[in-house]
N, C-alpha and C positions, 0 to 999 in steps of 0.2 A: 357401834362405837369405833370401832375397826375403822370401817369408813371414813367416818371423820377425821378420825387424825389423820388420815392418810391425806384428805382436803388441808388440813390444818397444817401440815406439813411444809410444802414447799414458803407460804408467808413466811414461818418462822426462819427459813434460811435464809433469803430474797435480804431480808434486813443485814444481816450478819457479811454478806457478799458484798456489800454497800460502798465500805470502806475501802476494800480492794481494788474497786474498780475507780472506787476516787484520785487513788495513789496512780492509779494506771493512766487516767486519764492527765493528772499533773506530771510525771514525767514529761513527756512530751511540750507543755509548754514551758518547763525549765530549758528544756535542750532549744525550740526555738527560742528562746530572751537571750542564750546564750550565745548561738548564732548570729541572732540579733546585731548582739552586744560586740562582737567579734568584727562583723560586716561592718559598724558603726567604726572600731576603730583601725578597721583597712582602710577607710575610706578616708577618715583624718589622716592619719599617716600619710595618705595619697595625697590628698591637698596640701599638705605642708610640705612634701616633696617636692610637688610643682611648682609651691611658693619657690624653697629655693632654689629652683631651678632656675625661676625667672630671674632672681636676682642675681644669679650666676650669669645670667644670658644663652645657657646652653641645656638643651634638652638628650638626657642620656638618655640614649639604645641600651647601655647597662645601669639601671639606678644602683647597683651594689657594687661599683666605683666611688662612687657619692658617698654613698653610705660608710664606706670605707673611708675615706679622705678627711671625715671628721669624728670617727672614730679614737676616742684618745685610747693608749694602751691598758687604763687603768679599767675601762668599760668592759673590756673582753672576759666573757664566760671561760672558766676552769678550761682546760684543756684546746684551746684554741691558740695558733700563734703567734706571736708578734707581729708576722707578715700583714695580719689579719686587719693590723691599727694604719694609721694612716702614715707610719713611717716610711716604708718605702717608695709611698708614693710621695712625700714629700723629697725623698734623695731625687726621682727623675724631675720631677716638678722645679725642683732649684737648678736645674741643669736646663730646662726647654727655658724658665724664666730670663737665664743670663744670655742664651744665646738670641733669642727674642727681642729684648732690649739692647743686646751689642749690635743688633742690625739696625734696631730704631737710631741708635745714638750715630751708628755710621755715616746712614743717612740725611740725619735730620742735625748734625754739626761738622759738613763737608771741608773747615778749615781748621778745624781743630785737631789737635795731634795725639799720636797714642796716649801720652802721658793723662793728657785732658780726660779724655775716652774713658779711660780704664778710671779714672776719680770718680766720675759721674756715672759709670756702671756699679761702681762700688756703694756710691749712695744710693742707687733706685732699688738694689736688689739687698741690701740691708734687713736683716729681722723685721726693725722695727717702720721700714717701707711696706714691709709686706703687711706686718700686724695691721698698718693703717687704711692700707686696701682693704683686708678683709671688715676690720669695722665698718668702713663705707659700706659693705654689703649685706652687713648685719649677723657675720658668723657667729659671733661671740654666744649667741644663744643654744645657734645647731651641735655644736659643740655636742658629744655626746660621752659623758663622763661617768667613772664608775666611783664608788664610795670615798677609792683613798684620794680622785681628781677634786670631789664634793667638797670632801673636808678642807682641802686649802683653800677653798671660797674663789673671789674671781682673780686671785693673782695669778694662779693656775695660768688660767683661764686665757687671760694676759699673755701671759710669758707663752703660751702655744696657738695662740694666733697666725704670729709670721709663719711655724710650721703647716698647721692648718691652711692657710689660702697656698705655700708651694706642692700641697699636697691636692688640693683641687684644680691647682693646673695639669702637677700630670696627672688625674685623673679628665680631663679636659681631656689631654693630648691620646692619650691612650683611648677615650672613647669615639673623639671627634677627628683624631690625627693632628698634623702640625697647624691646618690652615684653621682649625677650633682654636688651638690655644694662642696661634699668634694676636687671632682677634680679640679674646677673653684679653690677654697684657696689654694691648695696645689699646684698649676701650678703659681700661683701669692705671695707664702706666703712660699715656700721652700728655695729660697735663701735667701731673710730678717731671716729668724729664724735662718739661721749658721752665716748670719754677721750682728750683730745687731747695729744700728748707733750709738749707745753710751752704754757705757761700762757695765758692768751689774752689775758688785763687783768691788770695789776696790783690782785693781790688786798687793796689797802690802798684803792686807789680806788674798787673794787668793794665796798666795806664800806661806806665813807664814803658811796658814792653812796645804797645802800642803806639807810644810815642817816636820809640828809635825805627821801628817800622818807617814812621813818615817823615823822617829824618828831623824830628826835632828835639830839642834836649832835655836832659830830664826834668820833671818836672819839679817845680817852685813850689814848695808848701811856705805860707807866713800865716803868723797869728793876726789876726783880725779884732780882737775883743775878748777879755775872761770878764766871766760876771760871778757871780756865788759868793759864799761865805771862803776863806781860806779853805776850809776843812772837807768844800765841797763845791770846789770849783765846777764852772762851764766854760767850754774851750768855742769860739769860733774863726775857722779856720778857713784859707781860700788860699786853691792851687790853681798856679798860674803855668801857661805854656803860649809860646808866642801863635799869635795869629787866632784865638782863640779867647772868648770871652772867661772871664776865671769862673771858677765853681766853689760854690759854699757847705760847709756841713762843721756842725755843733757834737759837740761828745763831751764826756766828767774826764778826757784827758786828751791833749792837742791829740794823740795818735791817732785814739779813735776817731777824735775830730777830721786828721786827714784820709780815715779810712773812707767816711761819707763824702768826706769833699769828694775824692775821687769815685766813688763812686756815681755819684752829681754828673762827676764830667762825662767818665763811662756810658750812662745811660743817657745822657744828654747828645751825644756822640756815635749813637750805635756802635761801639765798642764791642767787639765779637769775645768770645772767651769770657766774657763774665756769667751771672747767672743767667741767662736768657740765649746766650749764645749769639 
């Protein structure tokens, strides 16, 4: 009898040991799913970085420039510092952005005068220039926001745009040096400087100036036609200047009317100093 149990023995553990080894063998494919799962999203992150990179046009030697540059302060973990958000690098980035663009404008409006200069650098390097850049490039997403950013929804969002794209230049400049970020503004900042979204001079002054330039007199505005109701009239308006055919332009009040007319003659004229230069 002795015997036997002694046979009988080892069965009755063998079951009991069962479980053990079950648990032992599922560790390990927790920890690979886990790893898995980790590799899975290094990898996304990796492709969404190179996304935008490409949209930036510039591939960093440090991606945690980037990462920095849209970084808003609200995202940053306990105990990390401001420096850490894309502020700072927004302070160098609006400083490579203007002097980038006051070279563009130098060159590319050789008769225009400081006064001019400095207007049209004022409007290319504005907030809301820059916010418009970065939309083109589709930051608004990258954007990478912590709870109290979340909660104000996309006005945030909005409102730290223009910061945001002066913060991926100097991020640009610091990675790539001057000749990265001249390219990155002038690839994003060459068609805004020949059409600029509002007007730069009054195009009535800009005719006139233009006119005593070529020794003619000032110019003749007369009314042409009012059409509408009293309460809502339409002005048409034609400026006359000797030796030259007149020009037309309609507006709800003769001024504006003669702002188009002149305008009219302006661009009809190649007229330097308006919007186009």
């Amino acid at each position: 009898m002795k015997d036997e149990a002694k046979d009988i023995a080892p069965q009755t553990t063998e079951p009991a040991a069962a479980p053990d080894g079950e648990a032992a063998s599922k560790t390990p494919a927790k920890k690979k799913r886990a790893r898995g799962s980790k590799a899975k999203d290094k990898a996304k992150a990796a492709d969404a970085n190179a996304a935008l990179e490409a949209r930036i046009g510039h591939s960093f030697a440090d991606p945690n420039l980037l990462m920095q540059a849209i970084t808003h302060v609200s995202a940053l973990k306990s105990g990390r510092k401001r420096g850490d958000s894309y502020q700072r690098l927004e302070f160098l980035g609006d400083h490579v952005l203007g002097l980038v663009v006051s070279d563009m404008l130098y060159h590319a409006f050789p008769n225009a005068d400081e006064g001019e200069l400095s207007k049209r650098l004022a409007e290319l390097v504005r907030k809301e220039s820059c916010a418009d850049v970065a939309k083109s490039l589709g930051l608004l997403d990258d954007i990478k926001l912590g709870s109290v950013g979340s909660s104000a929804d996309a006005r945030l969002r909005k409102s730290i745009l223009g910061d945001i794209c002066e913060a991926v230049i100097g991020a640009v400049f610091l990675d790539g040096g001057h000749a990265a970020a001249d390219d990155f503004v002038k690839r994003n900042w060459t068609e805004r400087m020949h059409k600029p979204r509002r007007p730069l001079r009054d195009p009535k002054t800009v005719l006139q100036e233009w006119a005593q330039g070529k020794g003619l007199p000032t110019p003749i505005y007369r009314e042409v036609e009012r059409t509408g109701p009293h309460h809502d009239p339409e002005f048409r308006v034609a400026v006359d200047l000797p030796g030259l055919a007149p020009a037309e332009g309609t507006g709800g009040s003769k001024r504006a009317a003669e702002k188009v007319a002149a305008s009219v003659m302006i661009e009809r004229e190649g007229v330097g100093g308006g919007n186009d230069g």
